[in-house]
TIVEXFI-894364 format. One line per 4 residues: number of its first residue (from 1); for each residue x, y, z of N, C-alpha, C. Coordinates in steps of 0.2 Angstrom, whole numbers. Layout:
N
NUM> X/Y/Z/X/Y/Z/X/Y/Z ~ ...;
This chain:
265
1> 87/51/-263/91/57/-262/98/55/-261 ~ 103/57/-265/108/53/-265/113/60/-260 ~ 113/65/-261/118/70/-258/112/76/-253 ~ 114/79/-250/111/83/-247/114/91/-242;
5> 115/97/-242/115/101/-242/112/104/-234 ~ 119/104/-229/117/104/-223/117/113/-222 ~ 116/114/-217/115/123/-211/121/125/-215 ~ 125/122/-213/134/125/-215/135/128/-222;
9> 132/125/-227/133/123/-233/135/122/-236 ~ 139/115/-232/141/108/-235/137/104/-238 ~ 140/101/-245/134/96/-247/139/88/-245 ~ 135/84/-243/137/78/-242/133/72/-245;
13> 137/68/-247/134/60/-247/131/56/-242 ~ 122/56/-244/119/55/-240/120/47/-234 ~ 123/44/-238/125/36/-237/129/38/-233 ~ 137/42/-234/141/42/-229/140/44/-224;
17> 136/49/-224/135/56/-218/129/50/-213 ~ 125/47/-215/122/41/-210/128/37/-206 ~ 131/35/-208/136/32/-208/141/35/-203 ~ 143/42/-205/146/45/-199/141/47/-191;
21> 135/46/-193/131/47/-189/131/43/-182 ~ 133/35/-184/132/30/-179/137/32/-174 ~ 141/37/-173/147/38/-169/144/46/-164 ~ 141/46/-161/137/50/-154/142/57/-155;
25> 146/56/-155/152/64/-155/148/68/-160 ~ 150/64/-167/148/67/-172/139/69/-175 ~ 136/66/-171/128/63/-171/126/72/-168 ~ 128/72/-159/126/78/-156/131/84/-157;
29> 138/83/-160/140/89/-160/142/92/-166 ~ 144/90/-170/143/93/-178/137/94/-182 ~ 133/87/-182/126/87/-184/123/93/-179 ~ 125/93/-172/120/96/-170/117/104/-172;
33> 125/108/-176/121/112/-177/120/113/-185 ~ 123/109/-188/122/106/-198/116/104/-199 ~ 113/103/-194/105/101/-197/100/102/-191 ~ 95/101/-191/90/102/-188/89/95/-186;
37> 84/94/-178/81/89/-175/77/91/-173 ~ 70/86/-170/66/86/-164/66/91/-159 ~ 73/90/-155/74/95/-152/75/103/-152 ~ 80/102/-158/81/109/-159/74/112/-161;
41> 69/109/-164/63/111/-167/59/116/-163 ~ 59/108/-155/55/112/-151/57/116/-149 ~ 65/121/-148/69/125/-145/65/134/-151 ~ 66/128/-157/63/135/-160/56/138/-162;
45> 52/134/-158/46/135/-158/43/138/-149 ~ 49/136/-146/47/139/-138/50/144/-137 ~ 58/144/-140/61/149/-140/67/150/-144 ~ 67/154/-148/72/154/-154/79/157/-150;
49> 78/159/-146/84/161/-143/89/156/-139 ~ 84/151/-136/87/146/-133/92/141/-140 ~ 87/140/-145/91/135/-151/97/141/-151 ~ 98/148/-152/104/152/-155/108/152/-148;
53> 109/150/-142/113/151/-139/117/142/-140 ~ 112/139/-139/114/129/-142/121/133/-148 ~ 118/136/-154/123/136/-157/129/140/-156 ~ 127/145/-153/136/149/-151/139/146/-147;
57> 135/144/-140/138/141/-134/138/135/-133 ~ 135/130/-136/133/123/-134/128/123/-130 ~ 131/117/-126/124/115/-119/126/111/-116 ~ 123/112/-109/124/105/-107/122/100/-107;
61> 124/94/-109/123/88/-111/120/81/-107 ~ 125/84/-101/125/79/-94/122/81/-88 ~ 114/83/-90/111/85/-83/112/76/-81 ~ 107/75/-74/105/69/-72/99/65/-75;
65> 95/71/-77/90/66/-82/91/63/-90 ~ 96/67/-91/98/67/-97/102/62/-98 ~ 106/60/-91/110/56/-91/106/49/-89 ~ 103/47/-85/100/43/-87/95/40/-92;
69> 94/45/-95/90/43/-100/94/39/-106 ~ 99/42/-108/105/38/-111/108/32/-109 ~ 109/32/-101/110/27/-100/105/20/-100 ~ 99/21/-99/93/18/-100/94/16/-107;
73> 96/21/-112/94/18/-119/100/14/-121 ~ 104/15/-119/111/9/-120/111/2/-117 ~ 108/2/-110/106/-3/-106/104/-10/-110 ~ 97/-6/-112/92/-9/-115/94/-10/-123;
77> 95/-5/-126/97/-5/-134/103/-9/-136 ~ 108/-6/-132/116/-6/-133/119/-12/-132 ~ 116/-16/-127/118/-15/-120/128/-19/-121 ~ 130/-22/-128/135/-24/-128/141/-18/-128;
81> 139/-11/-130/143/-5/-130/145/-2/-123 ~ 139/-4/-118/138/-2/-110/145/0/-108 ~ 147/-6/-106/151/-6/-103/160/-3/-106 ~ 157/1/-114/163/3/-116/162/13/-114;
85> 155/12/-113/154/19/-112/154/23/-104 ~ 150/19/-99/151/19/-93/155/16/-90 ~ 156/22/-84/161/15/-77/158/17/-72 ~ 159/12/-70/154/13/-63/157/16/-56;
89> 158/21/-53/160/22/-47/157/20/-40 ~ 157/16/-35/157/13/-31/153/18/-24 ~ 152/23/-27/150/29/-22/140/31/-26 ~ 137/34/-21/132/37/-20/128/42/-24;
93> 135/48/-21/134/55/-23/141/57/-30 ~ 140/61/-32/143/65/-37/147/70/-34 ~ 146/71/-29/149/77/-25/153/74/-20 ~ 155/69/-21/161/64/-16/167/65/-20;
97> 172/64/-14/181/65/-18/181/61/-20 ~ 179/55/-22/181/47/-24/179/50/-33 ~ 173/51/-31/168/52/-40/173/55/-44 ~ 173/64/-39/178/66/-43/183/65/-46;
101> 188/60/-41/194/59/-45/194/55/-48 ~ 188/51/-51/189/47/-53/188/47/-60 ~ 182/53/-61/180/55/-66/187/60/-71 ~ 191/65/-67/194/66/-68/200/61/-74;
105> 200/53/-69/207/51/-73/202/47/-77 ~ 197/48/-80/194/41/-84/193/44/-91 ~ 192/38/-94/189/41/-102/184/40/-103 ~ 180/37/-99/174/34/-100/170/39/-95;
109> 162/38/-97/156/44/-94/156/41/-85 ~ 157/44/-82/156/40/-76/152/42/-70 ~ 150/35/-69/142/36/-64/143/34/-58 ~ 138/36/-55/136/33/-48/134/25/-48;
113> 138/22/-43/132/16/-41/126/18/-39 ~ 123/22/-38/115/22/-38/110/25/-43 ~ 116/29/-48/112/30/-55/112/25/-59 ~ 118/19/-58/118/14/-61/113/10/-58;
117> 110/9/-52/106/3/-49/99/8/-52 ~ 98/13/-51/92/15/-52/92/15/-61 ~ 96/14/-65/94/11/-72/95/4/-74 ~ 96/0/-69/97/-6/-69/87/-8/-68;
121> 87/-4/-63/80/-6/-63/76/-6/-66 ~ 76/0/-69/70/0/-78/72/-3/-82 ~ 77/-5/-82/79/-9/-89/78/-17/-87 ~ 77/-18/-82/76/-26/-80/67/-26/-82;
125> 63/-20/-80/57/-19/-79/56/-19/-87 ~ 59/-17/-91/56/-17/-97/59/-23/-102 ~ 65/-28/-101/69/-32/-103/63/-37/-101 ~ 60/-37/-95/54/-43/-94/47/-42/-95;
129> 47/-39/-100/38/-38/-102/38/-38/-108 ~ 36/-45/-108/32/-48/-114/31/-43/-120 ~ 26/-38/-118/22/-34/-122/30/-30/-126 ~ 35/-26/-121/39/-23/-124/44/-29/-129;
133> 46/-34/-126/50/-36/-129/49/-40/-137 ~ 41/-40/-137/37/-41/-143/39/-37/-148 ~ 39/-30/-145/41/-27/-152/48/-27/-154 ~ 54/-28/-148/61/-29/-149/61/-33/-155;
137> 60/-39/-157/58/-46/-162/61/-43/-167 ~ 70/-45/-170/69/-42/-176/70/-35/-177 ~ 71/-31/-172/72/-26/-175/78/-22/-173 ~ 81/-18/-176/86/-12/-177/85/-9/-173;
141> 93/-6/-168/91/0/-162/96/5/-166 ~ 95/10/-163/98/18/-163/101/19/-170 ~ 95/20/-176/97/19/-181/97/25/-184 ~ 102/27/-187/100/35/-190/98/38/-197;
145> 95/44/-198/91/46/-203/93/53/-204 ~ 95/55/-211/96/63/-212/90/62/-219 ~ 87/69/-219/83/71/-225/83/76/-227 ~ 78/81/-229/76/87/-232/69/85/-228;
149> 64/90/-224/59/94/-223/55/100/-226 ~ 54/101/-232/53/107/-235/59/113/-233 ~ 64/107/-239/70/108/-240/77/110/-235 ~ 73/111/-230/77/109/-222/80/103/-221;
153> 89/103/-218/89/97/-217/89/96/-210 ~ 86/89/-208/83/87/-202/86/80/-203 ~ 87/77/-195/91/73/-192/87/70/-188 ~ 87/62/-187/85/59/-181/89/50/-178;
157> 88/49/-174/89/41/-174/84/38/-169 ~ 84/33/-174/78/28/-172/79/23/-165 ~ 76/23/-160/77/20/-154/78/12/-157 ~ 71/11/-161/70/6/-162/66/5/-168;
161> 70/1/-173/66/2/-181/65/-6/-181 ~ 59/-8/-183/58/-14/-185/55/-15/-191 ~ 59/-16/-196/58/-15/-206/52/-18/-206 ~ 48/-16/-209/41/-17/-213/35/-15/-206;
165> 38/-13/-200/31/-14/-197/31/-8/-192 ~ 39/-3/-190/37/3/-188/41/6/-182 ~ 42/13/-178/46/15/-175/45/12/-169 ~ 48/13/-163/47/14/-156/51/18/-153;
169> 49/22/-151/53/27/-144/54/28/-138 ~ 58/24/-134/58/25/-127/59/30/-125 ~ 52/31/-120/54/37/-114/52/36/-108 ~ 57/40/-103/56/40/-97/49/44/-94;
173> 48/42/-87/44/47/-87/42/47/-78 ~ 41/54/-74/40/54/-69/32/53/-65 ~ 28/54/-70/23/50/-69/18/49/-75 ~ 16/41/-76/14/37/-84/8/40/-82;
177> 3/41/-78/-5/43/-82/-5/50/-83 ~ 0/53/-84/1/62/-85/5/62/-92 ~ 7/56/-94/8/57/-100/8/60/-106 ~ -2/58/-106/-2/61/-111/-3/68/-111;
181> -2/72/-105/-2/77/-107/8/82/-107 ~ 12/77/-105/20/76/-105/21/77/-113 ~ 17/73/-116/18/72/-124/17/78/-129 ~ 11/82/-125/12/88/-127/17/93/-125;
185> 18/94/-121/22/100/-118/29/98/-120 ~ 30/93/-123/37/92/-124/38/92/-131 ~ 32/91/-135/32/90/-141/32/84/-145 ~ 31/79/-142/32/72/-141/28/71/-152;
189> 20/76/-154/19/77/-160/24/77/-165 ~ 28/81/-163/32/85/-169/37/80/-171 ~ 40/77/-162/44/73/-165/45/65/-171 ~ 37/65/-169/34/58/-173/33/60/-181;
193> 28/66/-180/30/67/-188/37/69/-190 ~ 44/71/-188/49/71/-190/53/64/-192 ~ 50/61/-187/55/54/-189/51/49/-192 ~ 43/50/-194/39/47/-199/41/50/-206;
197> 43/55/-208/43/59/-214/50/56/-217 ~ 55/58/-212/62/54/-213/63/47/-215 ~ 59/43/-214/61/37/-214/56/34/-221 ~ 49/37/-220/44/37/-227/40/31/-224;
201> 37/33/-215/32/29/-213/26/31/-211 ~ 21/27/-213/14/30/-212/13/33/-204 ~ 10/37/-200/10/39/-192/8/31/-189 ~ 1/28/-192/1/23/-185/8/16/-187;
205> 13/19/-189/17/13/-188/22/15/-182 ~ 21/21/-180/25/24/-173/22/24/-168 ~ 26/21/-161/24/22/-155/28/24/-152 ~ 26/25/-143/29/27/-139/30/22/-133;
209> 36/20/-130/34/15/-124/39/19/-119 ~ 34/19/-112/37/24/-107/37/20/-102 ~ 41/22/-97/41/18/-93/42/24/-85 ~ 39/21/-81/36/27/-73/46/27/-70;
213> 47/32/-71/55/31/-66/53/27/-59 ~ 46/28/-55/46/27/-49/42/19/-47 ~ 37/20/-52/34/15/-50/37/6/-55 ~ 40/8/-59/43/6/-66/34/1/-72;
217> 30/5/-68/24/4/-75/27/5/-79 ~ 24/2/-86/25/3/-94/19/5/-98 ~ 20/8/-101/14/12/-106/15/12/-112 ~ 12/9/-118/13/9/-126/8/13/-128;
221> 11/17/-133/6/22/-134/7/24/-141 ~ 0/23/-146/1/23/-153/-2/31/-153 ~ -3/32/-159/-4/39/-160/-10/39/-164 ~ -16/46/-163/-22/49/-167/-19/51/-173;
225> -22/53/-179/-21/55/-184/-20/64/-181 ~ -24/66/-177/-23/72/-175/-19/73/-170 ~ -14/71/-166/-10/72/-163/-2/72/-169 ~ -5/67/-173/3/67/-179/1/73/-182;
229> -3/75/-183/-7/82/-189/-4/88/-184 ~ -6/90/-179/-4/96/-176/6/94/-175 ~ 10/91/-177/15/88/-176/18/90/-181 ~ 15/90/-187/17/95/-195/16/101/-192;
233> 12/104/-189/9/111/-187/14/115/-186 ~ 17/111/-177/20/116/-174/26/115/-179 ~ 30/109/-182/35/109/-186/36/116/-193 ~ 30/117/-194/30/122/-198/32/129/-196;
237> 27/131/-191/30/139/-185/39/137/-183 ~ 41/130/-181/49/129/-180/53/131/-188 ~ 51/128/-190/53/131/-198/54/139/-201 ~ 48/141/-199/47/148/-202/52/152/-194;
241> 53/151/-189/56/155/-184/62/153/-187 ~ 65/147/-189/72/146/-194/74/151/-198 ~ 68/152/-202/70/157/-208/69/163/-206 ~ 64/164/-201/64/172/-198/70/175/-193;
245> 74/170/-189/80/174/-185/86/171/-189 ~ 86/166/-192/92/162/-194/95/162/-202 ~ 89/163/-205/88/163/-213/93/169/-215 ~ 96/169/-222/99/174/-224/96/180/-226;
249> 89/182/-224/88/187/-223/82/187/-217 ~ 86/189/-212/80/189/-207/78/194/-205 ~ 72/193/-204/65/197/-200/67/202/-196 ~ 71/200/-191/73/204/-185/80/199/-181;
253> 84/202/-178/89/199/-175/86/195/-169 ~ 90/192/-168/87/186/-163/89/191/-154 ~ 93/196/-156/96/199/-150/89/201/-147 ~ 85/203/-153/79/209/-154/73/205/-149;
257> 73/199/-148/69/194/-148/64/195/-141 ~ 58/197/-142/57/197/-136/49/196/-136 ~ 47/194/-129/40/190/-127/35/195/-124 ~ 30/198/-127/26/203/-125/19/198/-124;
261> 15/200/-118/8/198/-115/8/203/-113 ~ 0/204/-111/-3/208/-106/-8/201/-98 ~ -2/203/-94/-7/200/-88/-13/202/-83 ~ -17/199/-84/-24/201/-80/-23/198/-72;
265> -30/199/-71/-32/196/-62/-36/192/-62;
């Protein structure tokens, strides 16, 4: 596919528009509302309302988890950008006059010395296990992919692409043996068939490598044929909420939107 045809109804060259992708501004904030992702998927499948507010009002970006999680994948992936992205402030708290002013005169994302030691540690934890850095061997980090999903365009980038042999995913996690059910609730399915479909990979070439915030365990974790199958599923009901609140003729206004049960005892 050589050109492709985003939300907006821009067509772009698909070569270039990857190409602009590698630049994070442009990845989460114009991409983010010109095509569809992972996220926004699970947004429109839990709640169509939340994705419609992402697009009128943004969001926010830089909770604490969220930030760390970034920072973890820069550490570990990046980690020659590290130091162009983060500075480090010599304080605890967020909520000190030093952070503030300091965040204030920087251009750079600025952290805590203790968010910074506390991702220092996972990333040490996973730079020294054998097992993870096996799949590092050779491969490409934070690589990006736009396509067509049943003619939806959909966006993603790859933690970790290793050509001929398949994806990996870094995630955090507050406790590894709850995982597997972490992977549901978050949609962890959907996002693997997204970024297997995009890229044109069989499901057992994708895995997950998680690591405990607390304890720093690691956990690798491939995927059933039926955990990648119900991940087309729910993709599909995120799809069809697209076209029923968003599509040029929709179903019912998204203002209209609303959650009807019946509670028992």
């Amino acid at each position: 596919m050589k050109n492709i045809t985003l939300l907006d109804g821009t067509t772009w060259d698909v070569a270039e528009l990857e190409a602009k992708m590698l630049d994070d501004d442009f990845y989460y904030g114009y991409l983010g509302k010109a095509a569809l992702s992972s996220s926004s998927a699970k947004d429109l499948v839990d709640s169509p309302k939340t994705y419609h507010n992402y697009r009128e009002y943004g969001s926010e970006s830089n909770s604490p988890a969220l930030l760390k999680g970034r920072m973890l994948h820069h550490l570990v992936l990046e980690p020659e950008r590290y130091n162009d992205i983060y500075e480090i402030v010599n304080v605890q708290s967020r909520n000190s006059k030093a952070f503030r002013e300091q965040r204030a005169e920087s251009s750079k994302e600025c952290v805590t010395l203790k968010e910074q030691n506390d991702t220092e540690r996972l990333a040490d934890a996973l730079t020294k296990n054998k097992h993870v850095m096996a799949h590092l061997r050779g491969a490409k980090t934070e690589i990006p992919k736009i396509g067509l999903i049943n003619d939806m365009p959909f966006r993603c980038k790859a933690d970790i692409l290793v050509p001929d042999y398949g994806i990996f995913d870094l995630k955090t996690t507050t406790d590894l043996r709850a995982f597997r059910y972490s992977a549901k609730k978050y949609k962890y399915n959907m996002q693997s068939y997204i970024y297997c479909t995009l890229f044109g990979l069989p499901y057992d070439t994708f895995k997950f490598i998680v690591i405990d915030k607390a304890s720093c365990d690691i956990g690798i974790y491939d995927l059933d044929l039926s955990f990648f199958e119900s991940g087309e599923e729910l993709l599909q009901r995120a799809m069809q909420n697209y076209i029923d609140f968003f599509g040029p003729n929709p179903v019912e206004e998204i203002h209209e939107y609303v959650i009807k049960e019946t509670l028992y005892s």
